[in-house]
N, C-alpha and C positions, 0 to 999 in steps of 0.2 A: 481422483488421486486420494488417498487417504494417508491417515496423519502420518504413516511410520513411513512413506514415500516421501511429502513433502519435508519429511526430519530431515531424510537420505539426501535431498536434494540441497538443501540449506548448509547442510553439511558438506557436502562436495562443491557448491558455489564457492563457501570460504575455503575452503581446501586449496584449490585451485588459482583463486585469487590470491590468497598468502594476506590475508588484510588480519591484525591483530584484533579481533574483536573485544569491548568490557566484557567482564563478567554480573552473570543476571546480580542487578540492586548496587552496581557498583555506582559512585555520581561523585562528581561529576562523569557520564562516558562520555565518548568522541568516537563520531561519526563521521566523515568526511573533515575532518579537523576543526567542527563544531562541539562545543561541550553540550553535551544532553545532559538533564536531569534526570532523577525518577524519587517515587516514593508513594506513598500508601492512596494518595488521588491528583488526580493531573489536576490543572488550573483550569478555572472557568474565566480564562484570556484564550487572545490570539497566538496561534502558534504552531511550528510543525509536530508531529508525532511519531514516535518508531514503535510498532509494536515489535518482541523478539519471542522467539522460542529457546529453550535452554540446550544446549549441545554440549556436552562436555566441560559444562559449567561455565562457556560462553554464552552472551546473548547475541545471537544472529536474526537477524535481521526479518520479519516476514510479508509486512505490510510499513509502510510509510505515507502518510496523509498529513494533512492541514486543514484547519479552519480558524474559525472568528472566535471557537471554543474548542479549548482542548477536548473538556473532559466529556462537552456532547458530543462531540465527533468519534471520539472514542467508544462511549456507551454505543450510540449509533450503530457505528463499525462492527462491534461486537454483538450485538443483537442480531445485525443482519445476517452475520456469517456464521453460525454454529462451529462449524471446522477451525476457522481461526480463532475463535473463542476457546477451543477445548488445548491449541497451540499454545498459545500466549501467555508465557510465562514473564514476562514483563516491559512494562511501557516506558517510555523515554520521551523526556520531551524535552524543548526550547523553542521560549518562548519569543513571539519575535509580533509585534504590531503592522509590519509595511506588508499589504497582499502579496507585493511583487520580489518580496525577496522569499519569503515562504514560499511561492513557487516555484524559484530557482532551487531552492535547499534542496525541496521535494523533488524538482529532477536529475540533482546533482546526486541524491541518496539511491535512487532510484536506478541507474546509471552504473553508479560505483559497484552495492550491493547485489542487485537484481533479486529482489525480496519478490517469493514465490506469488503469493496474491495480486502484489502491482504487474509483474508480468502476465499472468493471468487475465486481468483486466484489459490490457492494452491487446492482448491479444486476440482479446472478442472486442474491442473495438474497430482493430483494424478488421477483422470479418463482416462488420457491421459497414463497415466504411465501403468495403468493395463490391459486397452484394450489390445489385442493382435494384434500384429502386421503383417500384410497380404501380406507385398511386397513383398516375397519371394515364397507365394503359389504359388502354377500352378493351372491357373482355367481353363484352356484345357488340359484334357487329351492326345492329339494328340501333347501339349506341353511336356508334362511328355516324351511321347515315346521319342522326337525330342531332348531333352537331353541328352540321353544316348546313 
């Protein structure tokens, strides 16, 4: 998919949903009726992350994550993915210390929004999950006999 698809898409999720999204560098935003931050470098605390694309001078939503540090998880993020790198017109965060409530946010955001990358990812998981799994075959017979 390329980026002018994923725009299309991000765009028509919110469409369709009807959800009021901030606008990019607004802060505090709201996200699932969380206040996000933003501003010129996330924190090196715990906490969730939204990255957004700019759509009509909204920020929508593309990826949502969490860790023990924002601002690594974020560099991270955006290292790994060139694509959403060249998206990402601005980050959001809130900050939160308990793991276990950072992982509710993240699939409450996740859920609400359906931010193109996190569905992406669950969707080669779930592919990963149902392939059958092969390291246990015997793919020589002369292996099968040597077993037993």
């Amino acid at each position: 998919m390329n980026v002018s698809e994923v725009s299309f898409v991000a765009a028509a999720a919110a469409a369709v949903s009807g959800k009021a999204l901030p606008a990019i560098g607004q802060t505090p935003a709201r996200y699932a009726g969380c206040a996000f931050e933003t501003g010129a470098d996330a924190p090196d605390r715990p906490g969730v992350f939204v990255l957004t694309t700019e759509l009509s001078g909204r920020a929508h939503p593309i990826y949502v994550g969490e860790s023990g540090s924002i601002i690594v998880a974020v560099s991270a993020v955006l290292a790994a993915n060139p694509v959403l790198k060249r998206l990402t017109a601005g980050v959001f965060w809130k900050v939160s210390p308990f793991t276990l409530d950072r992982k509710h946010l993240v699939e409450e955001l996740v859920k609400e929004y359906q931010p193109h990358f996190n569905m992406a990812v669950e969707a080669e998981k779930r592919a990963s999950e149902h392939s059958p799994k092969h390291d246990d075959w015997v793919r020589d017979p002369l292996e099968l006999i040597a077993r037993f």
